[in-house]
C-alpha positions in Angstrom: -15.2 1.3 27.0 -16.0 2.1 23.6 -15.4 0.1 20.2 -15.3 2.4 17.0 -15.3 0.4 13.8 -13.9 2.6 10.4 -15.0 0.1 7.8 -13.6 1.0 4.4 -13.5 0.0 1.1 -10.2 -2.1 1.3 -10.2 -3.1 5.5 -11.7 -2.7 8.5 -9.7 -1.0 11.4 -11.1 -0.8 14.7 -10.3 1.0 17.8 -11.2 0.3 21.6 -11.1 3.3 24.3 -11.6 4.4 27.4 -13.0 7.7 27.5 -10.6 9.6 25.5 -7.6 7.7 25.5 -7.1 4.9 22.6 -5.9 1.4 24.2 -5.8 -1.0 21.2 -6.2 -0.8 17.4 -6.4 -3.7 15.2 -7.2 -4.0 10.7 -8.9 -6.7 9.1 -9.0 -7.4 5.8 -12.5 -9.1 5.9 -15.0 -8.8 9.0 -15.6 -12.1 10.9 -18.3 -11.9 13.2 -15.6 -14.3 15.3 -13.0 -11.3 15.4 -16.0 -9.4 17.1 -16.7 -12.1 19.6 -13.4 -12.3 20.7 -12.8 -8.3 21.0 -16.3 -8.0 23.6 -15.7 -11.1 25.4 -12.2 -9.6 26.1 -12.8 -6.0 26.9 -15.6 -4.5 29.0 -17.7 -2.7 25.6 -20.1 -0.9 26.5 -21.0 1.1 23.4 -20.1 0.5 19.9 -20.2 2.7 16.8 -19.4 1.8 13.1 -18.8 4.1 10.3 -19.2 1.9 6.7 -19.1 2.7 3.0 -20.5 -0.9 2.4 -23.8 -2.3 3.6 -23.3 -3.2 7.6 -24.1 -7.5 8.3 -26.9 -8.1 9.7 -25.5 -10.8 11.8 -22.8 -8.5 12.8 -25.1 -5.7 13.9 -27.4 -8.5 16.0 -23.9 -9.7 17.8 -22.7 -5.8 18.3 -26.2 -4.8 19.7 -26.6 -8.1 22.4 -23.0 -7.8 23.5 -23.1 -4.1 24.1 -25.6 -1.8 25.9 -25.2 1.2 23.3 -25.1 0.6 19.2 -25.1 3.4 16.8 -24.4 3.6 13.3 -22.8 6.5 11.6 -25.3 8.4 9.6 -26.3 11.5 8.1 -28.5 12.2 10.5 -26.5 11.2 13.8 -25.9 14.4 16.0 -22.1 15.4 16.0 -20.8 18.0 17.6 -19.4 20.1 14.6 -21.6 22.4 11.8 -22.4 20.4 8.5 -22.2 22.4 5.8 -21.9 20.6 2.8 -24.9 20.9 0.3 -25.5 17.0 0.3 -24.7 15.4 3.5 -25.8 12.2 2.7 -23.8 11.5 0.2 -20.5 12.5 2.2 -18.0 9.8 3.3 -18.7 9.2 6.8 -15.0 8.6 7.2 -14.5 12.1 5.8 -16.6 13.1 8.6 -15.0 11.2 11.2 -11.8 12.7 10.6 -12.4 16.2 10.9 -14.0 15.6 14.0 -11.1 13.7 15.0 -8.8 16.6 14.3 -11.1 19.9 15.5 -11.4 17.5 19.2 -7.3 16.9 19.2 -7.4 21.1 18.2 -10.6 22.7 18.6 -10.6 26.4 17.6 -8.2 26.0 14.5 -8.8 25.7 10.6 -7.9 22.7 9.8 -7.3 20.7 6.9 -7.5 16.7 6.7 -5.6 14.5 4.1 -6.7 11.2 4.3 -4.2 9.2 1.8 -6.5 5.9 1.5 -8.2 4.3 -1.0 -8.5 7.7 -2.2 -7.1 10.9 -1.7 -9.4 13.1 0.2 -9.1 16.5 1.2 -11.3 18.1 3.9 -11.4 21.0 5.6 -13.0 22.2 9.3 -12.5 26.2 10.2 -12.1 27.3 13.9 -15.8 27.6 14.1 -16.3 24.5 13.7 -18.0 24.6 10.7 -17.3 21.5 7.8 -17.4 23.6 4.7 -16.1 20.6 2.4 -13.3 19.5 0.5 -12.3 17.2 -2.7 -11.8 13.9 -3.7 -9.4 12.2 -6.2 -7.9 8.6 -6.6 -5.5 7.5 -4.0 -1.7 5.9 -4.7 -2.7 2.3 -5.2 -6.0 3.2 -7.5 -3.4 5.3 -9.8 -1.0 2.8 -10.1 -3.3 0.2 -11.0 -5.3 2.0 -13.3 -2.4 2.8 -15.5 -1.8 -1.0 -15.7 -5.7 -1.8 -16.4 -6.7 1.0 -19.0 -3.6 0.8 -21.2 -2.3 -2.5 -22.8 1.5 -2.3 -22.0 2.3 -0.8 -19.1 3.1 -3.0 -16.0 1.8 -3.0 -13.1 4.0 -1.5 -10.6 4.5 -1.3 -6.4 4.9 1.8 -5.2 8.1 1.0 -3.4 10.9 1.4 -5.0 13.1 4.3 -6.9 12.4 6.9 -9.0 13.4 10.2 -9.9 11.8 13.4 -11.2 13.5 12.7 -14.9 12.8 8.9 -14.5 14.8 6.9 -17.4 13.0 3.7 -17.6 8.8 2.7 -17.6 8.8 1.3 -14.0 10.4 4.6 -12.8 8.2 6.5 -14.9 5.3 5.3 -13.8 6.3 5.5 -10.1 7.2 8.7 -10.3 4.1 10.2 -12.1 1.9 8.7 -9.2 4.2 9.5 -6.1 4.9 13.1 -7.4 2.0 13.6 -8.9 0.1 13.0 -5.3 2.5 15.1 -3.6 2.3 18.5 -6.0 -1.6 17.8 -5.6 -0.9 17.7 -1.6 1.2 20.5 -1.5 -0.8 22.9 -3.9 -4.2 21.8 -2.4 -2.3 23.4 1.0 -0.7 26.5 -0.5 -3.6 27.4 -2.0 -5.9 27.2 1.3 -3.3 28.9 3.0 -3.8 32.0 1.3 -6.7 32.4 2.6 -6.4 30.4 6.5 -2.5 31.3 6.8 -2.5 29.5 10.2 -3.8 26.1 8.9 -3.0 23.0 10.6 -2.6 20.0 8.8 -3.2 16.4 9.5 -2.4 13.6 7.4 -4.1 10.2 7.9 -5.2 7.2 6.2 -3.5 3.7 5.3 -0.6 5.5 2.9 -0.1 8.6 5.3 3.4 7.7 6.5 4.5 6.8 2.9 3.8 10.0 1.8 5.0 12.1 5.8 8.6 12.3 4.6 7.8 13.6 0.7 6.1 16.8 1.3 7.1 19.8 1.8 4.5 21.4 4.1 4.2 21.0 7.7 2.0 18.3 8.9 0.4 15.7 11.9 0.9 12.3 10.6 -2.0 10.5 12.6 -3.5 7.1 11.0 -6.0 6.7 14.0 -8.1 10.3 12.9 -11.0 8.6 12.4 -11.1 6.6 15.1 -10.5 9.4 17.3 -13.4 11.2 15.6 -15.8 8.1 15.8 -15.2 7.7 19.7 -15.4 12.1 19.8 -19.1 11.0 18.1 -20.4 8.2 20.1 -19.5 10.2 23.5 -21.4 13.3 22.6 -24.4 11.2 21.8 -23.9 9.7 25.2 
């Protein structure tokens, strides 16, 4: 069995297969190396990969590495089965990089475009050659919200749940409906636009907001919140 770790800025999610199929997820909102203990003294890990925008724990890499006969962290420089084009590849999110693995291994030999509705809004794109030619980067639903409320001195801070309307009639409203719309027109021109050119683009949305915003687009798309899972396990195998 495999354990792929996704650790972001706001939690940790992990996934545990065998082979290709995905038999248990869990999210943390703080790593314990006790979660860690628990997960390989219950399933059979053999190999481990982690994919991190922070700084991995030392005491978590020694437990990951004696408990397991295969540790690999996700780098720039770790073989994966796809062509990395963009200019600086080690600055790229590895989670970026995760996904559109995941997606091109779910459907290789498409173009492919990968929302990942997190922390923040990323857009990434994989042709049918599998090729990674890039893709953008812009604040996600719970960063906009909150920065309205920290950079300006009356407005409140909001949750994203709740009503609005295009026309909204009241600040709460307002606000919610500048961030929620705003992400969606920003979705759904990001896709007409690449469209033009790849008129058979498949779509995948992912990430900890992606079936909040499944129902509110317009274009066609694969709601999936384990892509980068999927891609981290797709990595770890072909370095087998």
């Amino acid at each position: 069995m495999n354990l792929c770790i996704d650790q972001g800025n706001t939690y940790t999610k992990i996934g545990i297969f065998e082979a290709e199929n995905l038999l248990h997820t869990a999210l943390f909102s703080r790593v314990k190396k006790e979660d860690f203990l628990q997960i390989t003294n219950e399933y059979r890990i053999k190999k481990v990969i982690i994919s991190s925008v922070q700084k991995t724990d030392s005491d978590l890499r020694s437990l990951l590495e004696s408990k397991t006969s295969g540790y690999m962290e996700l780098s720039h420089t770790s073989a994966i089965p796809i062509k990395n084009l963009y200019e600086t590849p080690e600055t790229l999110g590895k989670d970026r990089l995760a996904g559109v693995i995941g997606a091109t291994s779910l459907h290789p030999k498409k173009d492919i475009l990968v929302i990942d509705a997190g922390t923040a809004l990323t857009f990434d794109f994989i042709n049918k050659k599998s090729e990674y030619l890039g893709g953008s980067i812009s604040p996600g639903l719970h960063m906009r919200i909150k920065a309205l409320h920290t950079f300006t001195q009356k407005l409140p801070l909001v949750h994203n749940e709740g009503p609005y309307t295009l026309l909204a009639r009241n600040t709460e409203q307002a606000i919610r409906s500048g961030v929620i719309n705003g992400i969606c027109f920003e979705i759904d021109a990001y896709i007409n636009e690449l469209q033009k050119t790849y008129p058979e683009l498949l779509i995948f949305l992912t990430g900890g907001d992606c079936f909040f915003f499944e129902s509110k687009l317009k274009n066609r798309i694969f709601a999936n919140q384990n892509l980068v899972l999927i891609g981290l396990n797709r990595i770890i195998n072909y370095n087998a």
